[in-house]
C-alpha positions in Angstrom: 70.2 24.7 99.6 71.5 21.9 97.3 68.9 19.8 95.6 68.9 16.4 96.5 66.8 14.7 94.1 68.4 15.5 91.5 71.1 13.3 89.8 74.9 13.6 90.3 77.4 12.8 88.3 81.4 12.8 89.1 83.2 13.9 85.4 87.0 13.5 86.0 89.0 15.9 83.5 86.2 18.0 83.3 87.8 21.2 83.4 88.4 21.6 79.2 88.2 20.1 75.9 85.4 17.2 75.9 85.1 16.9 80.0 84.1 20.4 80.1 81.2 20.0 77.0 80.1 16.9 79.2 80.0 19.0 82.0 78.0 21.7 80.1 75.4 19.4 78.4 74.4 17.6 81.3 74.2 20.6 83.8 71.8 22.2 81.0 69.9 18.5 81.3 69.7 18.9 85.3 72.1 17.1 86.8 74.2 18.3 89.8 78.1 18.4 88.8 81.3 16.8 90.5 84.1 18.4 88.4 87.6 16.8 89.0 90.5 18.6 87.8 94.5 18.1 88.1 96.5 21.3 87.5 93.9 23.2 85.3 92.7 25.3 88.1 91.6 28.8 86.4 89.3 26.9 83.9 88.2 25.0 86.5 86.9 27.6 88.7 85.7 29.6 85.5 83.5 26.4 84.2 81.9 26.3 88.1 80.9 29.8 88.0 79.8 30.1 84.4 77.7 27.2 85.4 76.4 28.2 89.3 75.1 31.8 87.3 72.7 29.4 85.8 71.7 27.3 88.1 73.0 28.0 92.0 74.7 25.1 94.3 74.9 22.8 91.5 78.3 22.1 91.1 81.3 20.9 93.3 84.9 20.9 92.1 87.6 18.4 93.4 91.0 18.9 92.7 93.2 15.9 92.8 96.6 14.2 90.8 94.6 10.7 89.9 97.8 9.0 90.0 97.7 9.0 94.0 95.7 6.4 94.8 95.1 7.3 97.9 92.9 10.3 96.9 90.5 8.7 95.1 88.5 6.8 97.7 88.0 10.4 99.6 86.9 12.0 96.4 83.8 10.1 96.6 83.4 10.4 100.0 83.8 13.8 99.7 80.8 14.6 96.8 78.8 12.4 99.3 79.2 14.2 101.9 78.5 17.1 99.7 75.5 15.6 97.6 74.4 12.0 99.7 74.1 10.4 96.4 76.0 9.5 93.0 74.2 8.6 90.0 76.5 8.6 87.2 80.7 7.9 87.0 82.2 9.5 84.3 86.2 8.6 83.9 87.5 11.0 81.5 90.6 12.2 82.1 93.1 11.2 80.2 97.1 11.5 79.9 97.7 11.5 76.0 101.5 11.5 74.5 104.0 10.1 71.9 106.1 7.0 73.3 108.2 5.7 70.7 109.6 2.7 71.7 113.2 3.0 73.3 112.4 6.0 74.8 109.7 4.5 77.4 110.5 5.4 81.3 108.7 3.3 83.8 107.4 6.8 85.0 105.6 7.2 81.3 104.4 4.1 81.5 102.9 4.8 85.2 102.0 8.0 83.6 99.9 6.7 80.8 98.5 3.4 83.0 97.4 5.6 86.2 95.3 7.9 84.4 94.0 6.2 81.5 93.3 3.0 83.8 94.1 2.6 87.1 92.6 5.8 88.4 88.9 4.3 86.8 89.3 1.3 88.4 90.0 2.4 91.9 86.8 5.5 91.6 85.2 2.6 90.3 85.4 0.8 92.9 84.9 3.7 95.3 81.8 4.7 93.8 80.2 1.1 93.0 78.5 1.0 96.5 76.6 4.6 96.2 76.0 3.8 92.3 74.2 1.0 92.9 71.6 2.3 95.5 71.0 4.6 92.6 70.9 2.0 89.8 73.5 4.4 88.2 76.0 3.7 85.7 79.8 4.2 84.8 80.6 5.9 81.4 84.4 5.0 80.3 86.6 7.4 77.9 88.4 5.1 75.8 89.4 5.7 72.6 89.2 4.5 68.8 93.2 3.0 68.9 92.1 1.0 71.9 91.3 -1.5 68.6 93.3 -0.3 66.3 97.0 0.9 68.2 98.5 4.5 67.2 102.1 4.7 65.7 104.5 5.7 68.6 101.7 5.9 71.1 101.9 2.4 72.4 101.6 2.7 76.2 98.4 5.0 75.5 97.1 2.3 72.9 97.5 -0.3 75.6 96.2 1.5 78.7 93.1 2.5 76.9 92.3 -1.6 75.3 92.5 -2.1 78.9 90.0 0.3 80.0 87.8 -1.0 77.1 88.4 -4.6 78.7 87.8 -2.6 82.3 84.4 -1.8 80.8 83.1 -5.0 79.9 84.5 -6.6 83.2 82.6 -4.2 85.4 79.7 -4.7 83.3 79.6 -7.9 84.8 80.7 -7.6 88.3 78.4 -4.6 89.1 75.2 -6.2 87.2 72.5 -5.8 87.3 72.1 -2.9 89.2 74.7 -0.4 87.9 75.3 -0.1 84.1 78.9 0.1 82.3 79.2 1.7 79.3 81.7 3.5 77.2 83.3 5.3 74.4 86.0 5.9 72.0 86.1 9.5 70.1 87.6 9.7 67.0 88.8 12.6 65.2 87.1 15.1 67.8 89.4 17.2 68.8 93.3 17.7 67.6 96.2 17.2 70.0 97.5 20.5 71.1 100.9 19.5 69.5 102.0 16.6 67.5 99.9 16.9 63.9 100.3 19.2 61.5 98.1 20.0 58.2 99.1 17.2 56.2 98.8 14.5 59.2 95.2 16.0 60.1 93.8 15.5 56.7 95.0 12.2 56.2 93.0 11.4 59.4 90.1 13.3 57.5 90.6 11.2 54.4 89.8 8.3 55.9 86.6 9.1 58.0 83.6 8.4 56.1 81.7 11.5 56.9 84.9 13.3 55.6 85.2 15.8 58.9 86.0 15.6 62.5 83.8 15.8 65.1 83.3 18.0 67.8 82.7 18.0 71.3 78.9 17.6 71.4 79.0 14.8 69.8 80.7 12.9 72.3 78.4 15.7 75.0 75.1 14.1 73.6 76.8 10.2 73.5 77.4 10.3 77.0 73.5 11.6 77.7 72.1 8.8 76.1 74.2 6.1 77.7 72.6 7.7 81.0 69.0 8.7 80.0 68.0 6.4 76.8 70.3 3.2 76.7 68.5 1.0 80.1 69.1 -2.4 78.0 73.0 -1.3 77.5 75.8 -2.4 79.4 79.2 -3.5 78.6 79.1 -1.9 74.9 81.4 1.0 73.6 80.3 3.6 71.4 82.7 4.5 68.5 81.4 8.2 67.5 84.5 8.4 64.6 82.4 9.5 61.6 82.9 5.8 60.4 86.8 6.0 60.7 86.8 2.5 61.7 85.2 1.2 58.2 88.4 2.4 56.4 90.8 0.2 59.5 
């Protein structure tokens, strides 16, 4: 029953916030879905069925904890199993949280470095075989303060300039058959603690278009790295409203 010429694409952290407008735009494009989630399991499962009522046997979910690296190797094999092919890799989970310095634990660190890097490189890795008989491409989450580091979040600032560095290295290692892109969100969505008024208009102040974002915008970014950018690899897309011409 499942369609299989259609493209599939793994989204890790797909169950809310940006993964799950990912997962929306490019199910309503025609792709077959892999949705990873950690602990997020109600949204999960409601995402998959809001989804399915459009378009049946479409979309697989995989629940795993990234930071056991054993998993992710039978991930993949697992939405082969399921699909026989994978077209597009998209690592956006994320682990995002103040660590003011003093207070870092090497399980924050491990934290921060399995999800925001590690855990691409190893699915990476995984997936780099089955990507490439598809001429497929990875899509990387990074992040804006992969450039430019974020007061008190240094682990985070550090695990994601090496995901940006990730991106570039794959770039060349899986060319030319798979393409490695990414890209780093500004102001798209708030943290669900952390800022209040006053710090959220400061980061307004200084974005050129003078308002956040929202999660199409990154939705629509990630569908042109895979349907309209063929002479792009290695690059990173900053879609910050021109934040960065204010750093």
């Amino acid at each position: 029953m499942y369609d299989k010429t259609a493209k599939v694409a793994l989204i890790t952290g797909a169950s809310q916030r940006i993964g799950a407008a990912v997962a929306q735009h490019l199910h309503a494009l025609g792709l077959n879905l892999v949705l990873h989630y950690r602990h997020s399991v109600e949204p999960a499962h409601q995402l998959q069925q809001a989804l399915l009522q459009k378009r049946p046997d479409s979309v697989l979910l995989i629940q795993a904890e990234l930071g056991e690296h054993k998993k992710l190797a039978p991930m993949i094999e697992t939405l082969i199993d399921q699909w026989g092919r994978l077209d597009v890799l998209i690592n956006n989970a994320s682990s995002f949280f103040p660590t003011p310095l003093g207070e870092v634990s090497h399980e924050i660190w491990r934290d921060l470095l399995n999800s925001n890097l590690k855990a691409p490189f190893f699915l990476s890795q995984a997936a780099a075989p089955h990507l490439k008989k598809q001429q497929g491409c990875i899509i990387n989450m990074t992040d804006i303060h992969a450039s430019k580091p974020l007061k008190n979040h240094t682990v985070y600032s550090v695990a994601k300039a090496g995901l940006a560095m990730l991106t570039q290295s794959l770039a060349l290692e899986l060319a030319p058959e798979v393409r490695v892109n990414a890209i780093a969100p500004g102001a798209i969505l708030w943290p669900k603690t952390g800022l209040d008024e006053m710090a959220k208009q400061r980061i307004i102040s200084k974005t050129a278009l003078k308002r956040h974002g929202c999660p199409q915008d990154i939705a629509q970014a990630v569908a042109f790295l895979i349907f309209d950018a063929p002479y792009m690899t290695g690059q990173t897309l900053r879609i910050d409203g021109g934040r960065g011409l204010n750093e």
